[in-house]
N, C-alpha and C positions, 0 to 999 in steps of 0.2 A: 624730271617730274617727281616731285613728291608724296611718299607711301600715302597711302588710303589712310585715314583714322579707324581704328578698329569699333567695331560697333557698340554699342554698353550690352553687358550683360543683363541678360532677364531675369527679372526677379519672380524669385519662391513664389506657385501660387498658396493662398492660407488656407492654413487648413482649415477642412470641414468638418473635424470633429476636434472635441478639446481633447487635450493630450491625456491616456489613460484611458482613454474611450475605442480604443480603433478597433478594429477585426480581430488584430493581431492578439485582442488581452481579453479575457476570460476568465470566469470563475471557477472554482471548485470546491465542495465543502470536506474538509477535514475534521471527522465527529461530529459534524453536525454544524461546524460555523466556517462562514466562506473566508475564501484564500484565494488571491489575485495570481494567475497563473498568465505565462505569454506561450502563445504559438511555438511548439518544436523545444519546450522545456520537458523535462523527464518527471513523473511526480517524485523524483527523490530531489530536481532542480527546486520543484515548486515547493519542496517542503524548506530545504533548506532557505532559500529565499524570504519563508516567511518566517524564519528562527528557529524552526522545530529540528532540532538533533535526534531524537531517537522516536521512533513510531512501532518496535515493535517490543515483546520482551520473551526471553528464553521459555522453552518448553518447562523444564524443570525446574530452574533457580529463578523464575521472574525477573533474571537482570536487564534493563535497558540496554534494545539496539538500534543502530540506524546505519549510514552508508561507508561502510568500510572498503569494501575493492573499486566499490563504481562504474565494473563492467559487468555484473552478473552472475559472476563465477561463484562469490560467498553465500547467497542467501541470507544476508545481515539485514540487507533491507525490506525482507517481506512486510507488506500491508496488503487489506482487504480493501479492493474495488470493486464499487457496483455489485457487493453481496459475495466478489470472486473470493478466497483467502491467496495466501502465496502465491501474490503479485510482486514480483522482483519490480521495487520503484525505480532503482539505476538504470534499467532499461525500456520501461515502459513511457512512452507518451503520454503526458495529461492528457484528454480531451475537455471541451467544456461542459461543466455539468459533474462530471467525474462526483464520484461520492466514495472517497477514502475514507477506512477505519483506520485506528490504530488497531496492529494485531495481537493480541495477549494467546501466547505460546505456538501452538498449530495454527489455531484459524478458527479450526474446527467445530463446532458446538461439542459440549460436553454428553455423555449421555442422560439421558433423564429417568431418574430413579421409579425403577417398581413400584407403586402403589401400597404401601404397609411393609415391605422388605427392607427398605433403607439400602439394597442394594442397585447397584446400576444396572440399568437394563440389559438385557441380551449376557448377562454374564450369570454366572453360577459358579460354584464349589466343584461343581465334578468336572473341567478342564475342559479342553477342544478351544477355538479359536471363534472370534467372529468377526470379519472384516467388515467395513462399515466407514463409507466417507475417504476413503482413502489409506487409511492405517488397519494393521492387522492387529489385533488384541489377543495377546492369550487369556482365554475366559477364565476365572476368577479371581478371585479380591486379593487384597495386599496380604489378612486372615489365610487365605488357600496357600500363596507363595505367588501369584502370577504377576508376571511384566507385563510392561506396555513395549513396546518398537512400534519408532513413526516408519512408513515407508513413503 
């Protein structure tokens, strides 16, 4: 007796959305202008993806950074999400929507200047500290001799 013919394969059903549309892909804006992101991409995938090399820039010297270890460990790739600052990109998830800044230095907002002093707020000439936002400040000016240390 003669083998069975095997049956035809079935064909693909079409798809029901056009390609670039599915579940799986999503937006997110970077500064303000959106950036095509896919499911289970990191925002340091979805930047690099869209050509952006460096997103954030040094505290002191303003030099451009962006993903250098890629697990976590450097904090090369901090950006601000959703208003957060120092968001390691290499390990976070995009989600949709996401609203990434580039980071210039900390993150942090600057303080905002005294009213008629010209100096920054919360500081003065006679010393002591004042913490604020996450970093410790030694109170007064570059004038007095005082540091900054981020913590």
């Amino acid at each position: 007796m003669p083998p069975e013919p095997m049956p035809p394969e079935p064909t693909p059903p079409e798809p029901t959305t056009p390609p670039g549309t599915g579940p799986e892909e999503f937006q997110v804006r970077l500064d303000g202008r959106p950036v095509p992101a896919r499911a289970g991409q990191t925002v340091a995938a979805v930047l690099l993806a869209a050509g952006v090399r460096s997103w954030r820039t040094t505290r002191q010297a303003g030099r451009p950074r962006g993903l250098f270890c890629g697990i976590g460990v450097c904090f090369d790739c901090l950006v601000t999400v959703g208003g957060t600052p120092n968001v390691r990109a290499c390990v976070t998830l995009a989600e949709p929507g996401d609203d990434i800044r580039t980071q210039q230095g900390t993150g942090w907002p600057l303080p905002v200047p005294a009213s008629g002093t010209g100096a920054a707020a919360g500081t003065g000439a006679a010393g002591g500290t004042e913490k604020a936002a996450g970093t410790e400040k030694a109170a007064g000016t570059a004038a007095a001799g005082g540091t900054e240390v981020a913590r």
